[in-house]
Every structure is written in C-alpha cells, then in structure tokens.
PAROFI-745867 format. One record per atom (N, C-alpha, C, O, CB): x, y, z. Coordinates in steps of 0.001 Angstrom, whole numbers, padded with zeros to 6 digits, always signed. Glycine has a CB too. Layout:
XYZ/...
This chain:
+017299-008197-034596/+016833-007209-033620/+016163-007927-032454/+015595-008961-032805/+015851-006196-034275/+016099-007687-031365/+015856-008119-030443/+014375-007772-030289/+013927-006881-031011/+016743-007778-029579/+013339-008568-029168/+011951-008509-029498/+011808-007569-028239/+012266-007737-027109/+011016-010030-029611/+010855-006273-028868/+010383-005091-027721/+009885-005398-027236/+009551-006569-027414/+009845-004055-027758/+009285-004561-026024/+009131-004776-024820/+008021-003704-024112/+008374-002660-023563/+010485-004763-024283/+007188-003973-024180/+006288-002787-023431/+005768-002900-022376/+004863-003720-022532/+005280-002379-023995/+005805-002361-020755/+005701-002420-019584/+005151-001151-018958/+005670-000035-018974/+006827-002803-019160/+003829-001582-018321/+003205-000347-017652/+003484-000558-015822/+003728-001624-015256/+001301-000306-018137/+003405+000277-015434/+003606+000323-013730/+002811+001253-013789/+002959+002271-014465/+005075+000628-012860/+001265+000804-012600/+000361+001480-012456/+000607+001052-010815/+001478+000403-010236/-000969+001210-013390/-001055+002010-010234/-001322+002178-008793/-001819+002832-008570/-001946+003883-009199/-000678+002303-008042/-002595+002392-007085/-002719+003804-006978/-001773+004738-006021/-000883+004406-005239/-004030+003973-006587/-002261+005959-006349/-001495+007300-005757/-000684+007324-004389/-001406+007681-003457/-002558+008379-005538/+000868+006986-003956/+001587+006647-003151/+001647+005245-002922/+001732+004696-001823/+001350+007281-002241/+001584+004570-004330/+002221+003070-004134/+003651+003044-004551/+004296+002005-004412/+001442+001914-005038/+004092+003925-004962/+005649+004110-005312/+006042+003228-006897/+007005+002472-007021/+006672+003335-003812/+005013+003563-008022/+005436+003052-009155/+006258+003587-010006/+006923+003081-010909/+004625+002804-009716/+006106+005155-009468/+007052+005720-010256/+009007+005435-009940/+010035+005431-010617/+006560+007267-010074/+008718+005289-008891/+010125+004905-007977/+010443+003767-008580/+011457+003939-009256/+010012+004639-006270/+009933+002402-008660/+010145+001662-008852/+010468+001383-010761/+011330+000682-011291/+009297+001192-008034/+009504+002158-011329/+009683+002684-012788/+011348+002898-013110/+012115+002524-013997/+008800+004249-012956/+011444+003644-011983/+012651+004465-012396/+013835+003350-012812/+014436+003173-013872/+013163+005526-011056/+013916+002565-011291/+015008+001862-010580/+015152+001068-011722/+016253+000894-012245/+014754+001106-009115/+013472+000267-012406/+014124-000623-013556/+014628-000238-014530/+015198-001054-015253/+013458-001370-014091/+014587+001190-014890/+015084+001572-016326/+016622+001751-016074/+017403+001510-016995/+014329+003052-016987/+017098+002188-014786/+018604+002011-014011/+019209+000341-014370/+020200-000089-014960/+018340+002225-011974/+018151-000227-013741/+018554-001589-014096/+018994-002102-015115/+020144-002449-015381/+017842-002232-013976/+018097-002155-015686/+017893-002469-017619/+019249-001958-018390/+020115-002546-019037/+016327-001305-018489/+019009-000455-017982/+020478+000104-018790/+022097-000087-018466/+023104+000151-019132/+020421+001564-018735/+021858-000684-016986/+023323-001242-016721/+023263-002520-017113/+024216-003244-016827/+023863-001194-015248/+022249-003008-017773/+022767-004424-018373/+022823-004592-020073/+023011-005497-020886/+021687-005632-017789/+022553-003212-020078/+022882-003107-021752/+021869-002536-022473/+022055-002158-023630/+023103-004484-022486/+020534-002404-021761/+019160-002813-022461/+019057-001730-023335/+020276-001570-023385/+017785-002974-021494/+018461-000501-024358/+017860+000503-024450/+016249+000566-023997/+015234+000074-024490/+018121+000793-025666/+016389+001041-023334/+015089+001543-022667/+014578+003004-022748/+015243+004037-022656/+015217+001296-021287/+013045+002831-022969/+012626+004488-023176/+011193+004384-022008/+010280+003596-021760/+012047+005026-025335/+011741+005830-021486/+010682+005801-020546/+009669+006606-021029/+009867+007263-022052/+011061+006202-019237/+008090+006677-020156/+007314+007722-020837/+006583+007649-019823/+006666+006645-019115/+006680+007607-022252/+005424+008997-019405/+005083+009143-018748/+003571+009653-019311/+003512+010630-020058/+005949+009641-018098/+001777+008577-018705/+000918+008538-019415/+000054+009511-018321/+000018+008966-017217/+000519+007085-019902/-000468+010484-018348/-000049+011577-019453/+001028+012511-019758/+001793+012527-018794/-000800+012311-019458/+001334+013128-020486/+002729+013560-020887/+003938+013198-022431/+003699+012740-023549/+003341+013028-019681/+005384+013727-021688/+006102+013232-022641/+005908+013719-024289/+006649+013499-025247/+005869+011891-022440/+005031+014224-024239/+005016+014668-025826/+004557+016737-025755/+004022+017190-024743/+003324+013376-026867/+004830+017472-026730/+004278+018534-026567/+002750+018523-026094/+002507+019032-024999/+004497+019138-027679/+001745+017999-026812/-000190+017827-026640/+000116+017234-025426/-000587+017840-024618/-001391+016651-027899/+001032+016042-024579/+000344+015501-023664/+001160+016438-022270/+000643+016261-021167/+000451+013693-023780/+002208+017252-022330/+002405+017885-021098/+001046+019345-021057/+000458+019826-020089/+004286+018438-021089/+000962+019650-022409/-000580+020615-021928/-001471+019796-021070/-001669+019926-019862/-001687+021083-023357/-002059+018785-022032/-002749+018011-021492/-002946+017544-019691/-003898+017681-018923/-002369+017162-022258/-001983+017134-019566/-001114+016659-018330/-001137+017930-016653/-001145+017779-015432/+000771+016568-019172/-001138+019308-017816/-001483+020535-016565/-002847+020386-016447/-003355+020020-015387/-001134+022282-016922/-003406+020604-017309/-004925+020380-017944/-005647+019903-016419/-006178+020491-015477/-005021+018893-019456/-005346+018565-016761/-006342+017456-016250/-005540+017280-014989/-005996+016518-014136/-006578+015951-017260/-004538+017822-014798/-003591+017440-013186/-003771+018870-012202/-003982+019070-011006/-001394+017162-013552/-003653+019357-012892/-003349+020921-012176/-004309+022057-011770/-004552+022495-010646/-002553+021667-013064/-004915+022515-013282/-005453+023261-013779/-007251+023333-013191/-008311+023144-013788/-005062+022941-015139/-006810+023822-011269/-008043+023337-010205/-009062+024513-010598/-010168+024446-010061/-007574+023338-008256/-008855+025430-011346/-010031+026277-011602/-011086+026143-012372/-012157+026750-012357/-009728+027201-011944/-010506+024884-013376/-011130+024345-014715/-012078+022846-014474/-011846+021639-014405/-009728+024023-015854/-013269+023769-014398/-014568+022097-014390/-013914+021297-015405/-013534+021690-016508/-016652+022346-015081/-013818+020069-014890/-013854+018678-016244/-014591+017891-015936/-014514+017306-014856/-012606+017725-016599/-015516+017669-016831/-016875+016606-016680/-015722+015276-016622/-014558+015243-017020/-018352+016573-018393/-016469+014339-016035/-016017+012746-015657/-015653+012040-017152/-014678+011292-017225/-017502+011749-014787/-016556+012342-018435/-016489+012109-019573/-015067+012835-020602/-014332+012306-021435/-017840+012487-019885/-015135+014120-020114/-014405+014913-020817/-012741+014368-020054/-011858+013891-020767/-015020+016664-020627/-012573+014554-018551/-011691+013785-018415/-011122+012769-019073/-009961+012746-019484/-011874+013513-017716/-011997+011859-019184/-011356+010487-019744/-011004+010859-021255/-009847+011126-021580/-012511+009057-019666/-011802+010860-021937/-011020+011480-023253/-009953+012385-023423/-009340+012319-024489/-011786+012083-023935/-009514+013455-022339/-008567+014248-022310/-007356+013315-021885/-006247+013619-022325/-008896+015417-021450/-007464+012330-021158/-006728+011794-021027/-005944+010421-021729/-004900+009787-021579/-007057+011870-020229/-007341+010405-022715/-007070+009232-024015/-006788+010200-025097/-006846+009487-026099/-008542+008084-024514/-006540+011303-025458/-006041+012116-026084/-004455+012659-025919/-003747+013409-026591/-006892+012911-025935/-004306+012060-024947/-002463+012863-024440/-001698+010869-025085/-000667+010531-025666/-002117+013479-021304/-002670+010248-024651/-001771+008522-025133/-002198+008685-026186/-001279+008640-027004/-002133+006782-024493/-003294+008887-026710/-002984+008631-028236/-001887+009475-029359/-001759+009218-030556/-004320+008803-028810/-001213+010472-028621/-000463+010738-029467/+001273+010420-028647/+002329+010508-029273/-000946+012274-029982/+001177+010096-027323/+001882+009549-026518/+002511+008372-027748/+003554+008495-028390/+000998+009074-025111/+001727+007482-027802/+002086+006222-028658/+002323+006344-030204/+003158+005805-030931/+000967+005235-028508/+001325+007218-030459/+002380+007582-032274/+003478+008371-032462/+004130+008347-033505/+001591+008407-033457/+003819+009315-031200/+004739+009955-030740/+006094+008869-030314/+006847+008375-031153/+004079+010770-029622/+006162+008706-029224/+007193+007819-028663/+007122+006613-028328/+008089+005970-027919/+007597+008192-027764/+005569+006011-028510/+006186+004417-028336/+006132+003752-028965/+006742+002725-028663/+005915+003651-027607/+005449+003757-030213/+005577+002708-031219/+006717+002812-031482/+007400+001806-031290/+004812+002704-032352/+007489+004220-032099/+008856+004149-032577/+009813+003607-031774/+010762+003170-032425/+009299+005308-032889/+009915+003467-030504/+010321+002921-029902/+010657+001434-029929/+011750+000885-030069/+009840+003291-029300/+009284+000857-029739/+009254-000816-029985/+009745-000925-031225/+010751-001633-031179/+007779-001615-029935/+009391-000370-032876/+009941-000440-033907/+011470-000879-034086/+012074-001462-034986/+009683+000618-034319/+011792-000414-032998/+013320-000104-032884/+013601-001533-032007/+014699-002023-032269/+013784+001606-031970/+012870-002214-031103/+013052-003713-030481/+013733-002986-029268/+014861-003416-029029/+014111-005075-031457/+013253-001888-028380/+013931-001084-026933/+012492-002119-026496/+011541-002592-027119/+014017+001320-026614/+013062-002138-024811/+011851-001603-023753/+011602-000196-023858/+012323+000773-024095/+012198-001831-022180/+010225-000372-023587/+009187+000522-022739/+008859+000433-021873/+008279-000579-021481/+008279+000715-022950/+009138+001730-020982/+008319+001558-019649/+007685+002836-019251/+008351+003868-019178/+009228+001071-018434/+005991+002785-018905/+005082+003615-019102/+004773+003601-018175/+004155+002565-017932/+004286+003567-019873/+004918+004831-016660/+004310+005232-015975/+002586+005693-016415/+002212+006701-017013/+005183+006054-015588/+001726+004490-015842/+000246+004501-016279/+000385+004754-017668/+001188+005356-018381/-000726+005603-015558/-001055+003848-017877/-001248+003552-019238/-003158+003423-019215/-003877+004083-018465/-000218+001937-019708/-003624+002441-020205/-005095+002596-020500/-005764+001398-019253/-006800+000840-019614/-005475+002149-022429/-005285+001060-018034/-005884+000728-017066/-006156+001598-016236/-007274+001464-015738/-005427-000068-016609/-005537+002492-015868/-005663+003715-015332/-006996+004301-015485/-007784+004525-014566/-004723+004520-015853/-007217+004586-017047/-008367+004444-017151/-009633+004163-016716/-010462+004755-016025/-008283+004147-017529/-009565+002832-017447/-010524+001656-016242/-010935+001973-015095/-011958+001479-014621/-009838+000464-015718/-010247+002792-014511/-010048+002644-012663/-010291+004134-012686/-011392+004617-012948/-008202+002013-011751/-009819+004443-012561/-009855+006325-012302/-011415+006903-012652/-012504+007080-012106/-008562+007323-013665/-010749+007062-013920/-012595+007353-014777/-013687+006143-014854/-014857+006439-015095/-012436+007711-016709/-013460+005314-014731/-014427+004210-014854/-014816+003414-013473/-015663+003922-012739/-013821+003208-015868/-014368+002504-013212/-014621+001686-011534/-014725+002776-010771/-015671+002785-009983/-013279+000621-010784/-013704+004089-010797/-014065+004803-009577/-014875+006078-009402/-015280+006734-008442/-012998+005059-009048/-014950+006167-010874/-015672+007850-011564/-016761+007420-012051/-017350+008275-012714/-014842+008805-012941/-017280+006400-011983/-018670+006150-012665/-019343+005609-014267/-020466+005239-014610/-019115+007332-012526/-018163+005766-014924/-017846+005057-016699/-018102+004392-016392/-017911+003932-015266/-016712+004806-017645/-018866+003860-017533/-018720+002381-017910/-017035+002089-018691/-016339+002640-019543/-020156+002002-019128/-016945+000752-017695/-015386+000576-018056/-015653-000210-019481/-014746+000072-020264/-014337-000450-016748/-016852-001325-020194/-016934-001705-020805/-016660-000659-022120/-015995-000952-023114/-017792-002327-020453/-017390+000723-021850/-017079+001784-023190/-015758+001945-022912/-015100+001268-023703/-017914+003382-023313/-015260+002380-022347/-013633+003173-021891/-012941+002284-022735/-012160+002649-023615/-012930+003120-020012/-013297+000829-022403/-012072-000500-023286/-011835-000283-024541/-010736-000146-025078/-012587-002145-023447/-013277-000241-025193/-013656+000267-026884/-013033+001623-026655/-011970+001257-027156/-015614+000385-027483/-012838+002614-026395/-012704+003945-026866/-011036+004115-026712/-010406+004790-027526/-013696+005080-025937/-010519+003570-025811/-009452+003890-024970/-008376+002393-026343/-007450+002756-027069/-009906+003500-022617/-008645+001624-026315/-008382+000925-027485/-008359+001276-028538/-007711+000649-029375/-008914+000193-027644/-008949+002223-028809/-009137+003122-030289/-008114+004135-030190/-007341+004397-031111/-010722+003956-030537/-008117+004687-029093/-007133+006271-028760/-005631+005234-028969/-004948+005794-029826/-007395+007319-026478/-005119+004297-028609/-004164+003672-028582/-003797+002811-029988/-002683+002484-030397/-004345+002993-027461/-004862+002609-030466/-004704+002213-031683/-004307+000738-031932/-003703+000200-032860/-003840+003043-032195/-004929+000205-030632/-005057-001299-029963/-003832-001659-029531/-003690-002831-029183/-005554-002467-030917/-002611-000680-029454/-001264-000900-028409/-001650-001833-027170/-002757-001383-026876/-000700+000685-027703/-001420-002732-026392/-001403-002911-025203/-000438-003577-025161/+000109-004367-025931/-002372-003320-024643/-000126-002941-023510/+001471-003495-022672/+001351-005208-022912/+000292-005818-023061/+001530-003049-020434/+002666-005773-022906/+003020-006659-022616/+002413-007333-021211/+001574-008224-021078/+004162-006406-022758/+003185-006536-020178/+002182-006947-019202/+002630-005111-018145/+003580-004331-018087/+002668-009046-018253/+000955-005268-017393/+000920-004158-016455/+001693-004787-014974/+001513-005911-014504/-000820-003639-016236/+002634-003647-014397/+002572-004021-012884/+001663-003225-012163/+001485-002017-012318/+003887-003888-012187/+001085-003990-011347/+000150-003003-010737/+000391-003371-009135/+000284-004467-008584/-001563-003202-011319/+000796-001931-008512/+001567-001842-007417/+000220-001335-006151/-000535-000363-006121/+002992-000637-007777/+000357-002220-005459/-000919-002447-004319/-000800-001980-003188/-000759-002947-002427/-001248-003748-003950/-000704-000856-002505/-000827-000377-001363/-001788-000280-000457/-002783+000144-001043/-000566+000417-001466/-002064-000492+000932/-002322-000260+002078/-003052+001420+001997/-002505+002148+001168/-000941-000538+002926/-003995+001924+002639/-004587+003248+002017/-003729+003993+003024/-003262+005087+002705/-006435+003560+002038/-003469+003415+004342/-002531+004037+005487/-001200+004280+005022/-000604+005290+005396/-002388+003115+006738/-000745+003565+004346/+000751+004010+003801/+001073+004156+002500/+002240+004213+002113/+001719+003152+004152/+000184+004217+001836/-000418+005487+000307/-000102+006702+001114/+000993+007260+001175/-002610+005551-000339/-001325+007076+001793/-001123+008434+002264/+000015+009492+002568/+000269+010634+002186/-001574+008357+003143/+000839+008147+003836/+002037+008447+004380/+002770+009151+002984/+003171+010310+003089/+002789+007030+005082/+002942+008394+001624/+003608+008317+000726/+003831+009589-000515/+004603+010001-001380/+003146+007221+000383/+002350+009855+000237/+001760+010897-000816/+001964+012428-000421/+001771+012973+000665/+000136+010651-000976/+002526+013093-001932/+003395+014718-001403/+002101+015383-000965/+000874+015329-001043/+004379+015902-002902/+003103+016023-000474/+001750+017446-000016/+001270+018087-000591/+000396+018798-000094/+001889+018489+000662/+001615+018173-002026/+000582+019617-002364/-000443+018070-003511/+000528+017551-004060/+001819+021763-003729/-001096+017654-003772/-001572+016496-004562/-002216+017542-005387/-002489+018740-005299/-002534+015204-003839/-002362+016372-006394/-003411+017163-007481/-004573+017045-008113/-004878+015896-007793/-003013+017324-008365/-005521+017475-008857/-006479+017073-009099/-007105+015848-007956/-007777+015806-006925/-006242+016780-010391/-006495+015054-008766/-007145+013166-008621/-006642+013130-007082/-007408+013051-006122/-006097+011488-009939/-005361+013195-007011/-005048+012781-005434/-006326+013633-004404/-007177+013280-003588/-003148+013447-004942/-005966+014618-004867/-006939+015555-003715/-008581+014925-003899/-009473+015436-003221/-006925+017634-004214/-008836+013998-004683/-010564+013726-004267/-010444+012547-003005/-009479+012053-002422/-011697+012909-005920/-011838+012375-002903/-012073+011770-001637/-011891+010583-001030/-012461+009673-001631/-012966+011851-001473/-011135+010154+000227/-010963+009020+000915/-011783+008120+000135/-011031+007199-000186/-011298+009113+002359/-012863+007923-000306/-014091+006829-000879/-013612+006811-002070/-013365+005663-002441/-015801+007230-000879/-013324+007798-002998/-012391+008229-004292/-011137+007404-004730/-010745+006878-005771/-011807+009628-004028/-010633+007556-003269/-009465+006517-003429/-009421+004927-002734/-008499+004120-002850/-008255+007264-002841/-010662+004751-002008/-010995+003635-001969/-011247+002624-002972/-010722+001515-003070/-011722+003747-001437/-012385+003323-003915/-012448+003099-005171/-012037+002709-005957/-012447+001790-006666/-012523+003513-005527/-010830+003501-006049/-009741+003319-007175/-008850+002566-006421/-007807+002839-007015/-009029+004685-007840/-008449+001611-005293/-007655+000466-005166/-008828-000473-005370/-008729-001380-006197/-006775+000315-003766/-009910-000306-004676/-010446-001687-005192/-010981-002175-006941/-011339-003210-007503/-011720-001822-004261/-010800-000959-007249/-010969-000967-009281/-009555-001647-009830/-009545-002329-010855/-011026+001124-010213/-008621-001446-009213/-007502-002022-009809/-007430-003311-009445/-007056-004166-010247/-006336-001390-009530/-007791-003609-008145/-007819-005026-007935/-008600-006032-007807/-008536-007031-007091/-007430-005193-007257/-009768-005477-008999/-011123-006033-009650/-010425-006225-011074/-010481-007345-011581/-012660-004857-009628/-009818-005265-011698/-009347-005768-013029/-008038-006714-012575/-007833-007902-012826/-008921-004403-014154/-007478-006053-012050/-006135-007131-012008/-006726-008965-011922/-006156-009982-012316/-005043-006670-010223/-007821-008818-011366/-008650-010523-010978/-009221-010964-012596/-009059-012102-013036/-010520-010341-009529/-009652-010272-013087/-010497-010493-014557/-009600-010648-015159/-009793-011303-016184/-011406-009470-015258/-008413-010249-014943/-007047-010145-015898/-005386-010395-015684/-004411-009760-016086/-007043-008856-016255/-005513-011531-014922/-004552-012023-014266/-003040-012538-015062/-001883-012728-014688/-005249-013049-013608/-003598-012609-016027/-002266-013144-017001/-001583-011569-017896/-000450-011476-018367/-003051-014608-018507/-002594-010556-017918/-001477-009092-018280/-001476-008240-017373/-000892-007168-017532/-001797-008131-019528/-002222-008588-016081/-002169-007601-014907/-001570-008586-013791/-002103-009551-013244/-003779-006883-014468/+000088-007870-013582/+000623-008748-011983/+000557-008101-011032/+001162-007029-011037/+002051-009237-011757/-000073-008434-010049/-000306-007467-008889/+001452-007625-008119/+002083-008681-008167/-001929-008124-007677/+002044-006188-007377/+003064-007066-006539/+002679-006196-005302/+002261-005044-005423/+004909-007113-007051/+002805-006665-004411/+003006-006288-003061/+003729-004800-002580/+004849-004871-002074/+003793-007390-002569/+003086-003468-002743/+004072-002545-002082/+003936-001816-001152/+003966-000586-001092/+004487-001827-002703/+003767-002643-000325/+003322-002350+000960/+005177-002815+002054/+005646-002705+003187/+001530-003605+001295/+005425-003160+001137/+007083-003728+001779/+008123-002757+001737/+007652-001743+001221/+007813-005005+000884/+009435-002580+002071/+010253-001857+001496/+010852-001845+000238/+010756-002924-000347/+010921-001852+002096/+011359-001082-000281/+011854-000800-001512/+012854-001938-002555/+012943-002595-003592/+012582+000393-001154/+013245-001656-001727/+014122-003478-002335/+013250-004711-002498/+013376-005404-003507/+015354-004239-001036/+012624-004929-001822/+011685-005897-001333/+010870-005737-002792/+010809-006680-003579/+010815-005504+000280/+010424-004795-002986/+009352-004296-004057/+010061-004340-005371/+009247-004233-006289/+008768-002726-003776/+011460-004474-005836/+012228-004209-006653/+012703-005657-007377/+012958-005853-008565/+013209-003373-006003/+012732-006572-006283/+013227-008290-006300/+011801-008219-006658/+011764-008352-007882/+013921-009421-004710/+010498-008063-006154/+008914-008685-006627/+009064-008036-008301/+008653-008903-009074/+007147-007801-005445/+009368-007215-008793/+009428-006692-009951/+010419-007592-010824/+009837-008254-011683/+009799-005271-009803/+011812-007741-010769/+012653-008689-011241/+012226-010189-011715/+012354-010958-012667/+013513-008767-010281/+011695-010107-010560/+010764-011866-010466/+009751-011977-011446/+009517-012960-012148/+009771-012218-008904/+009255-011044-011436/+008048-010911-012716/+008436-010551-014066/+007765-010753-015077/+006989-009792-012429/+009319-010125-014013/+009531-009776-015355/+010554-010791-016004/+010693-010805-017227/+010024-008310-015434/+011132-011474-015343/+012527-012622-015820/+012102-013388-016775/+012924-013627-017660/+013124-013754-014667/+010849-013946-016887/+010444-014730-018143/+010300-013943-019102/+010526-014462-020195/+009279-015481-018086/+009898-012479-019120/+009532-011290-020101/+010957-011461-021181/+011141-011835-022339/+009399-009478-019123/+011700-011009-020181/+013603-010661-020210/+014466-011273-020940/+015402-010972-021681/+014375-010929-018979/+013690-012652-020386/+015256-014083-021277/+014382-014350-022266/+015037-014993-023087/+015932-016108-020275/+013101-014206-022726/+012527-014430-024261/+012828-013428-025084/+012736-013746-026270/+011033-014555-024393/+013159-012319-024877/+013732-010987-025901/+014553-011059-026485/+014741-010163-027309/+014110-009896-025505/+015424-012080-026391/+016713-012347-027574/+016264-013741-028206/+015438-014529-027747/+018551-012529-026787/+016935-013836-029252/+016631-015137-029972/+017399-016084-029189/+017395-017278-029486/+017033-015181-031554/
C-alpha cells in the first residue's frame, strides 16, 4: 500500500486556497492518485450543522471560547469520520483548514491562548496532524478584491480582525517552518499552482516504496 498523505491549505479569507485545493485534487487524480477531499468545518452530518452554526447563523451570540470548541467539535468527528479512514486506506488528503486555523482565528486573532487551543484542539483531533500545512499569504488589498460579497460570520469582522489573522498565520508559519510552507498568493493562479507542486514533490516521490 502506498504511504498516505495528509495536506491542509489554509489562509486567510480571499487567498484562494480553496481554488488551489481544488486544482490539486484535479491534479493528483489525473495521475492516478486517490484523493479525498474534506472541508474543516463540514463534510460530515455534525460538521455541516456545525459549519451553518458558526458560519452563518448571524443571529446566534458565540462566545470566542464556545466558538473554538464548536469548531474543534465538527474536526473531531471530521477525522473519525473521513480522514483517518481515509489514510487507513494509504489515499491523500486534502483539508480545506484544519487545527491552525484555529491558532489564528480563535487564538492570535480572537484573544485564546493559542498555547491552550494546541492541548485542546490536539485532543479534538486525537493528535492527527497534517503532513505538512500550505499556508497561502495574501496582500489584505487583494484578499478583499477576492472576497464574495455576501461573507460570513468571520469574513464580515473587522479590517484589524483580519489584520490579525494574516499576521497570526505568519507568526506560526515562523515557529513552524518545517510543517507550515508559506507560498506566495499574491501572484496569478498558475503561478500559485507550480509554488504548490514545488512543495509538495518531495511529499509525492516518497509515497511509493
């Protein structure tokens, strides 16, 4: 069996990870790969409630605390749900956001301590962690551009909100340079797609014996 593969693509909000998510699982599967995608929060019955919950659902106070657990509650069954069985099986994974998100959202930019979030958010996962995170770096001027119109929850908080949360990602990505690769997406799409390829090629040719 070939050795699995687990890959997060994070960012923040209009760095185009999901785009780029996509393109590799296109990739992957025209070269044979099985690949399973998933989406953190979501993908499972508990995590698309979840997922309106904490995305949508603008009438409903969520304390900064309760957030984060609502949202370590949709991966923790995310991963006993669809991704362990997955890797079991020796597929890629590829996880639109995962437990850095975390870190950053609720923690660097919401006020957590990211040191608890690690312990708790490690527990909800059941000490899963990606292989390695991409973490896709945008410009706040062409985030914006990027970003749909109706946003939700998280998108809709404040310019400083989302200041925050790029410079939280690229405070951990520094502490954590060998499972967090920053790439450049501030470029065009292709451009951003070859920076992804490039990073992952050593991942790629060690997966077979």
């Amino acid at each position: 069996m070939t050795k699995p593969l687990f890959l997060v693509f994070d960012g923040p909000d209009g760095a185009g990870k999901s785009t780029q998510s996509r393109r590799l699982a296109e990739r992957l599967r025209s070269n044979g790969e099985t690949v399973t995608t998933v989406v953190d929060p979501g993908g499972t019955a508990l995590g698309t409630k979840l997922r309106e919950l904490l995305l949508f659902a603008r009438e409903t106070t969520i304390d900064m605390r309760a957030e984060a657990l609502l949202f370590m509650a949709a991966r923790a069954q995310l991963v006993s749900e669809l991704v362990r069985p997955a890797l079991a099986r020796g597929e890629i994974v590829l996880s639109d956001r995962y437990d850095l998100a975390t870190l950053v959202y609720q923690g660097r930019a919401g006020g957590l301590d990211p040191s608890v979030l690690r312990l708790v958010t490690n527990f909800a996962a059941g000490g899963l962690h990606p292989d390695l995170t991409l973490l896709f770096d945008v410009s706040p001027a062409r985030a914006a551009a990027r970003r749909k119109p109706a946003p939700d929850r998280l998108e809709a908080r404040s310019d400083d909100y989302r200041e925050r949360v790029r410079s939280g990602f690229l405070a951990e990505a520094a502490a954590d340079p060998l499972r967090i690769c920053v790439v450049d997406a501030n470029v065009g799409i292709d451009e951003v797609a070859a920076a992804v390829d490039a990073a992952l090629e050593p991942l790629l040719r060690g997966r077979r014996p």
